[in-house]
Biopython code that builds the backbone (N, CA, C, O; Angstrom):
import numpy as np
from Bio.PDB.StructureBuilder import StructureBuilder

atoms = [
    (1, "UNK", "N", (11.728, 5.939, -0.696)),
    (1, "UNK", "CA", (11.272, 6.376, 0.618)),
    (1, "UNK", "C", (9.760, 6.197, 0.754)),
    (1, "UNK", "O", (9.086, 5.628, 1.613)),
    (2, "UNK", "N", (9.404, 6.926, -0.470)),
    (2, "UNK", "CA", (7.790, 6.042, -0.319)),
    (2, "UNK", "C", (7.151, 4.771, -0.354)),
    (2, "UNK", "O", (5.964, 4.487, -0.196)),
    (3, "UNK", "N", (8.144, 4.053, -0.589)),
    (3, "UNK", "CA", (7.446, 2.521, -1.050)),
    (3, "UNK", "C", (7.578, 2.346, 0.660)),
    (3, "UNK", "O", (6.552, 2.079, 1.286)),
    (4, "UNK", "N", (9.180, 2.544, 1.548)),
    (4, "UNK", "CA", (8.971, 2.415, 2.821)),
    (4, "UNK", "C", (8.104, 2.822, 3.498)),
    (4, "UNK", "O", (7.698, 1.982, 4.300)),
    (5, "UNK", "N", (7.629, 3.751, 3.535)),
    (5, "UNK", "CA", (6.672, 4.291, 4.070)),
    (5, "UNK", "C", (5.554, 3.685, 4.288)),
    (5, "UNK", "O", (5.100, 3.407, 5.398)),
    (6, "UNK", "N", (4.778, 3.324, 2.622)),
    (6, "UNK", "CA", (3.685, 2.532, 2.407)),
    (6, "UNK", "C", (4.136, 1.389, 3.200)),
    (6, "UNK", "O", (3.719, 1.636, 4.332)),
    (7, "UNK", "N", (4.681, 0.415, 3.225)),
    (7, "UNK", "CA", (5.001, -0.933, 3.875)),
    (7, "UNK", "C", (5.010, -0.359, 5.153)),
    (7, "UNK", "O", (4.597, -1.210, 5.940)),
    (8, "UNK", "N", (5.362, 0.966, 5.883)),
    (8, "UNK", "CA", (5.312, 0.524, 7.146)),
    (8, "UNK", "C", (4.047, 0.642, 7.685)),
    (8, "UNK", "O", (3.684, -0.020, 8.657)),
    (9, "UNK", "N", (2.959, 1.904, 6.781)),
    (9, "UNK", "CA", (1.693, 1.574, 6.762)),
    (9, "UNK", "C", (0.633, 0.446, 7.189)),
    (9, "UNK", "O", (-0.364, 0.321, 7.900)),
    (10, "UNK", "N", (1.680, -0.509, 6.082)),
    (10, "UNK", "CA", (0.886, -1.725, 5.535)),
    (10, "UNK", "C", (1.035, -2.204, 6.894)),
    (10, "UNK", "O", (0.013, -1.978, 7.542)),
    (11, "UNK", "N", (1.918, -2.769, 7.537)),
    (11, "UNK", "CA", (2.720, -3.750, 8.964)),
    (11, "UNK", "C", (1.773, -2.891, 10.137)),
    (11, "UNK", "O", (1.760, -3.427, 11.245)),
    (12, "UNK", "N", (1.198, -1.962, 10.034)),
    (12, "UNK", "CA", (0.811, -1.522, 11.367)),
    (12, "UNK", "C", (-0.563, -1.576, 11.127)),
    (12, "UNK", "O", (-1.220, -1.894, 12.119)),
    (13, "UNK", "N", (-1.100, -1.393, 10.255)),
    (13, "UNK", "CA", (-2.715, -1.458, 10.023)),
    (13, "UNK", "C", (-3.013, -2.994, 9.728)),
    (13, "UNK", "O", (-4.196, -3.320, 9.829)),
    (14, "UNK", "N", (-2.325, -3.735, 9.463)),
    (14, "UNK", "CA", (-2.336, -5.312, 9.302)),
    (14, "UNK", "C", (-2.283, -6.119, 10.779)),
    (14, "UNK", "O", (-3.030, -7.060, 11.046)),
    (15, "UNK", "N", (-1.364, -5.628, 11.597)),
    (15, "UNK", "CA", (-1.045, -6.123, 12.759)),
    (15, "UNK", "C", (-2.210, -5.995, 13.937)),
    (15, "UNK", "O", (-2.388, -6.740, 14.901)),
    (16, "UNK", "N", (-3.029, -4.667, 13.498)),
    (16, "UNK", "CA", (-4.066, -4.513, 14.478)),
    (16, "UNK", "C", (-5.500, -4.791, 14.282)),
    (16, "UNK", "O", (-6.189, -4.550, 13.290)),
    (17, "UNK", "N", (-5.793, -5.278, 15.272)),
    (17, "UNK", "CA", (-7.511, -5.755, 15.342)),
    (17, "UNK", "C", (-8.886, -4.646, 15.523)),
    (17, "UNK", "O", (-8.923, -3.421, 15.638)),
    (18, "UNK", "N", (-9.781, -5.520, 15.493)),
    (18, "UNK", "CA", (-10.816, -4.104, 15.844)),
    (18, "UNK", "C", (-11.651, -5.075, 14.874)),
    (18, "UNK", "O", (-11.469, -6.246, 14.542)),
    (19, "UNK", "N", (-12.831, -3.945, 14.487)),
    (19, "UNK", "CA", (-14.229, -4.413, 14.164)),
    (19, "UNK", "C", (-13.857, -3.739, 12.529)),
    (19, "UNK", "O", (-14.452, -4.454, 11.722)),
    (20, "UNK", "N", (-13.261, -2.878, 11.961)),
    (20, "UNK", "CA", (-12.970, -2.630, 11.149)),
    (20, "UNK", "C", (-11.837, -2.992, 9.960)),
    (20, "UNK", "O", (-11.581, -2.524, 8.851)),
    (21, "UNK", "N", (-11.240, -4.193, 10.878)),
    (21, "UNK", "CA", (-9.507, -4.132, 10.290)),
    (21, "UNK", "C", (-9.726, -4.769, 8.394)),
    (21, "UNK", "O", (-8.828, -4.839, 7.555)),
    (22, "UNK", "N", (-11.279, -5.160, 8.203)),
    (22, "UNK", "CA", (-11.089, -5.992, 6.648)),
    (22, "UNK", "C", (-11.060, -4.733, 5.955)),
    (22, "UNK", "O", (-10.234, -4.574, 5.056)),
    (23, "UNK", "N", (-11.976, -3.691, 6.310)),
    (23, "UNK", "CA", (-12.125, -2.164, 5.646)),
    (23, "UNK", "C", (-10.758, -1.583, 5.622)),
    (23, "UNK", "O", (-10.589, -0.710, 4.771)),
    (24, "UNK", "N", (-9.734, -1.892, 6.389)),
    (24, "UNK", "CA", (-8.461, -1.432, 6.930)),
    (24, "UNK", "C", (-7.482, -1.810, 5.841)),
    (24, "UNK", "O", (-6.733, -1.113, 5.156)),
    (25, "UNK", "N", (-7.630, -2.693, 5.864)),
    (25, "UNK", "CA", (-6.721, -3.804, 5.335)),
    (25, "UNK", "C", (-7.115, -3.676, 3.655)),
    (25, "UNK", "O", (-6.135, -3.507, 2.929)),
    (26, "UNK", "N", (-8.071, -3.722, 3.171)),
    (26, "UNK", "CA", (-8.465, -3.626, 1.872)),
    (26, "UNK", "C", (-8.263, -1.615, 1.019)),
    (26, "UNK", "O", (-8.171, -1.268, -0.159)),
    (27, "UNK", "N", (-8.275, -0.562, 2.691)),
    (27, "UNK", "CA", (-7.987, 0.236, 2.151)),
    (27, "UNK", "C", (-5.875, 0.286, 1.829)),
    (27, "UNK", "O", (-5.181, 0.808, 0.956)),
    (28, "UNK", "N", (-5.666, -0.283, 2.666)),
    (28, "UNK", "CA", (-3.888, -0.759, 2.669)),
    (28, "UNK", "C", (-3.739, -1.281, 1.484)),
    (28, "UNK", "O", (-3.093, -0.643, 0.653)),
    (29, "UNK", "N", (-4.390, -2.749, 1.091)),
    (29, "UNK", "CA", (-4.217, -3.211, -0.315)),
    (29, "UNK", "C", (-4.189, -2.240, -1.490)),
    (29, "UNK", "O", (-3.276, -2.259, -2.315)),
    (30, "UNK", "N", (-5.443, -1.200, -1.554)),
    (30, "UNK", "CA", (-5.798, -0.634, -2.228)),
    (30, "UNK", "C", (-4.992, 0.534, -2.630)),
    (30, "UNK", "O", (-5.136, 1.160, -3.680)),
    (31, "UNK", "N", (-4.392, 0.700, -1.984)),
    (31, "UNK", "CA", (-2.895, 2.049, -1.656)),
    (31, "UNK", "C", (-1.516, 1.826, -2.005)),
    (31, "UNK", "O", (-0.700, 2.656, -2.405)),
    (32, "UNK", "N", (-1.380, 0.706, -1.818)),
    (32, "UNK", "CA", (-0.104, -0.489, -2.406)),
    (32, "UNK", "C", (-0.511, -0.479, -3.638)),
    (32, "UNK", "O", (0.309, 0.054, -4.386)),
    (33, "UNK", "N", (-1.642, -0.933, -4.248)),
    (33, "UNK", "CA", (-2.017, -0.943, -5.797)),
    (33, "UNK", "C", (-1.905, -0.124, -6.290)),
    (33, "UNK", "O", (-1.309, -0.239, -7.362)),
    (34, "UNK", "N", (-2.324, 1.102, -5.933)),
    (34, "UNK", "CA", (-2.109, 2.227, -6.607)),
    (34, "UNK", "C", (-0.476, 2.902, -6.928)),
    (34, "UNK", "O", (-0.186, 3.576, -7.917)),
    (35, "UNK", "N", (0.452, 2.515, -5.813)),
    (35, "UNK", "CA", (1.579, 2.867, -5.602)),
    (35, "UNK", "C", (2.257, 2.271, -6.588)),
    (35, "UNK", "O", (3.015, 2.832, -7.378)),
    (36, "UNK", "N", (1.973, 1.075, -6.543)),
    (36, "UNK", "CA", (3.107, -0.291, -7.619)),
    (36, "UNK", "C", (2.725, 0.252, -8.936)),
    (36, "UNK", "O", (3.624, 0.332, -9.773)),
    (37, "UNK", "N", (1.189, 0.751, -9.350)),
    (37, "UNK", "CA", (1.026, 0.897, -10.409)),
    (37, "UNK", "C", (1.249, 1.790, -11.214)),
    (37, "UNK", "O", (1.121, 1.703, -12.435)),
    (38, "UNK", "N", (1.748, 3.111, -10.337)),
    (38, "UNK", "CA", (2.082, 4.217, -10.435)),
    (38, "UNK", "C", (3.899, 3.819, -10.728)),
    (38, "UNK", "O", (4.688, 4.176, -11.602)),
    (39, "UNK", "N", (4.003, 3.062, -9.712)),
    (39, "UNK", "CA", (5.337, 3.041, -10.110)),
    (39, "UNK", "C", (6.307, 2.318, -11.216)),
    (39, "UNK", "O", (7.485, 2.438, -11.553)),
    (40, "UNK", "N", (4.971, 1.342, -11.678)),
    (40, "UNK", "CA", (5.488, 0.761, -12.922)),
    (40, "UNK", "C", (5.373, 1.539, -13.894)),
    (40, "UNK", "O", (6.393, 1.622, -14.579)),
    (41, "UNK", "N", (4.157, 2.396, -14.350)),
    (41, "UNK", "CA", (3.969, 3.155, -15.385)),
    (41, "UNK", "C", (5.219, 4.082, -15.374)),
    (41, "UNK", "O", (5.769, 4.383, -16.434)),
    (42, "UNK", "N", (5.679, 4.547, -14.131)),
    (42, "UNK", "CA", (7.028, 5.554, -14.173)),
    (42, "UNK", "C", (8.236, 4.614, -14.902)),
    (42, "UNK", "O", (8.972, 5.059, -15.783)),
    (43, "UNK", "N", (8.279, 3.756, -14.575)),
    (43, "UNK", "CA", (9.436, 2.757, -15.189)),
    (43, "UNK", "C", (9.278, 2.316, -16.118)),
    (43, "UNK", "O", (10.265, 1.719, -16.547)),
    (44, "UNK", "N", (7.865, 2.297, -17.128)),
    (44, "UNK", "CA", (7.759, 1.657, -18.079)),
    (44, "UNK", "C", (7.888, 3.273, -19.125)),
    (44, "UNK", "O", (8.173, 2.983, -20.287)),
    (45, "UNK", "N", (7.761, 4.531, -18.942)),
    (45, "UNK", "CA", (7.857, 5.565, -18.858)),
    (45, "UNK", "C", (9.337, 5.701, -19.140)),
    (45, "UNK", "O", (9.697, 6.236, -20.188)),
    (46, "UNK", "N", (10.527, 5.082, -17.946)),
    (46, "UNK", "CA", (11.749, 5.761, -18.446)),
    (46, "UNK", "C", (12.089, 4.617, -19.743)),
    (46, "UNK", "O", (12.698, 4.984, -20.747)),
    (47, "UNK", "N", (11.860, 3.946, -19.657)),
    (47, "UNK", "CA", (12.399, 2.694, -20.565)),
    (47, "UNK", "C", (12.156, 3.375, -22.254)),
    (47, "UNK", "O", (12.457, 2.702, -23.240)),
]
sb = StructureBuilder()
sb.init_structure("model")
sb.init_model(0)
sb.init_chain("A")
sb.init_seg("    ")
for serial, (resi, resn, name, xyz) in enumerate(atoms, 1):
    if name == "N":
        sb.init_residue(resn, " ", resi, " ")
    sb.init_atom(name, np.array(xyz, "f"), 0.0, 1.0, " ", f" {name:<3s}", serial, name[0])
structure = sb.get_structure()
């Protein structure tokens, strides 16, 4: 549910313009990274 979440994040702050969207967009990247990485350590964790 959270990974959905994040992605729908990602699709709406990606899609929109403005004077800010690279700051936008790099904080989106940056949130996804943290998520995947979190979520591998959990999986590398159950293994």
């Amino acid at each position: 549910m959270a990974a959905f979440f994040i992605g729908l994040v990602r699709v709406i702050v990606k899609t929109q313009g403005g004077a800010a969207k690279s700051k936008e967009d790099a904080a989106v990247d940056a949130a996804l990274a943290r998520a995947e990485s979190a979520r591998n350590a959990s999986a590398a964790g159950d293994a």
